[in-house]
C-alpha positions in Angstrom: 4.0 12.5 -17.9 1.4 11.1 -15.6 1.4 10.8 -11.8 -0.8 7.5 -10.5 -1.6 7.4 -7.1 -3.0 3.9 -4.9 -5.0 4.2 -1.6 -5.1 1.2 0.4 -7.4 1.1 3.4 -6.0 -2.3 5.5 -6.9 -4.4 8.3 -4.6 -5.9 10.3 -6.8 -8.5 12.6 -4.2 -10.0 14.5 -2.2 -6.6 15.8 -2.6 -5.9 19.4 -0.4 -2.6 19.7 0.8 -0.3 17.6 4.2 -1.3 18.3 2.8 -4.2 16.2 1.2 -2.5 13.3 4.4 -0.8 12.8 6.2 -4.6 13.0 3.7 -5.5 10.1 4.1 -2.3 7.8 7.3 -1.6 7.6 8.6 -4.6 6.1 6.0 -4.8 4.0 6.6 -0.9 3.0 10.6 -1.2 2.3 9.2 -4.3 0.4 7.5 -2.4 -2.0 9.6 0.4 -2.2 12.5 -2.1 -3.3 10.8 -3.9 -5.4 8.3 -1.2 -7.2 10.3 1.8 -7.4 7.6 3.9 -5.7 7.0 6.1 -2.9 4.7 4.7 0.1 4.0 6.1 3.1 0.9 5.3 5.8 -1.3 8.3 5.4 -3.8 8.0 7.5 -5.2 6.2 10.6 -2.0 6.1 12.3 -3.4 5.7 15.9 -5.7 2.7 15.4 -4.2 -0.8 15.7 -6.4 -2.6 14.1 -6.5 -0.5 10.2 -4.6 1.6 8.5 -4.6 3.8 5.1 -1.3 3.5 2.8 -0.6 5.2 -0.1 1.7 4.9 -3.0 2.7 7.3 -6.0 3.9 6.2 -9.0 5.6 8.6 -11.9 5.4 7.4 -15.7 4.9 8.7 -19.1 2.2 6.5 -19.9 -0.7 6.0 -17.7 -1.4 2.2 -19.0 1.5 1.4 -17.5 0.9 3.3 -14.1 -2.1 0.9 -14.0 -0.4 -2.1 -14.5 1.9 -1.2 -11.4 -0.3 -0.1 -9.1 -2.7 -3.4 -9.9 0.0 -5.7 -9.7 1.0 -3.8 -6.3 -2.3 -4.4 -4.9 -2.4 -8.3 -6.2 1.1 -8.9 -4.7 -0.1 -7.4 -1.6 -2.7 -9.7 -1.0 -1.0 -13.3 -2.1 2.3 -12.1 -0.1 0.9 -11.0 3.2 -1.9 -13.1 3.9 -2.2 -11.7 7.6 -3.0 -8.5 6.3 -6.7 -7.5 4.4 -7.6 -5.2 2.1 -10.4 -3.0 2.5 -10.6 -0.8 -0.3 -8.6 0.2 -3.2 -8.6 3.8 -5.0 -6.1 4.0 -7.9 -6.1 8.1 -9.3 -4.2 9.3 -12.4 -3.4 12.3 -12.9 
């Protein structure tokens, strides 16, 4: 069994509040959730408007196929939510 973990550090240019940022993420988080069968929660950098730092886990017995989710996470991020940018990217198997 292998656990895969993704780190998304994200931009969110045109928030103005928090109130905002939490407009833009949860959607986007129940999204993913729904779709992915993963965990996701915002991790870090919960009091800045502008960025924040998500993270997903992921539980499989193989860790090609870990990979393959978390990528595809990451690629449908970016095509569906063109509002939102991503900074960085860490995928971790363990």
């Amino acid at each position: 069994m292998a656990v895969g973990l993704l780190t998304l550090k994200i931009y969110l240019p045109y928030v103005h509040s928090l109130k905002e940022k939490r407009h833009s993420l949860l959607p986007l988080q129940n999204r993913i959730r729904k779709k992915y069968n993963v965990s996701i929660a915002e991790t870090d950098a919960q009091d800045a408007w502008h960025s924040s730092i998500l993270t997903c886990a992921v539980v499989n017995s193989q860790a090609a196929a870990i990979q393959a989710i978390l990528q595809q996470m990451v690629t449908d991020i970016e095509q569906e939510n063109p509002e939102i940018i991503i900074e960085s990217e860490v995928i971790e198997i363990l």
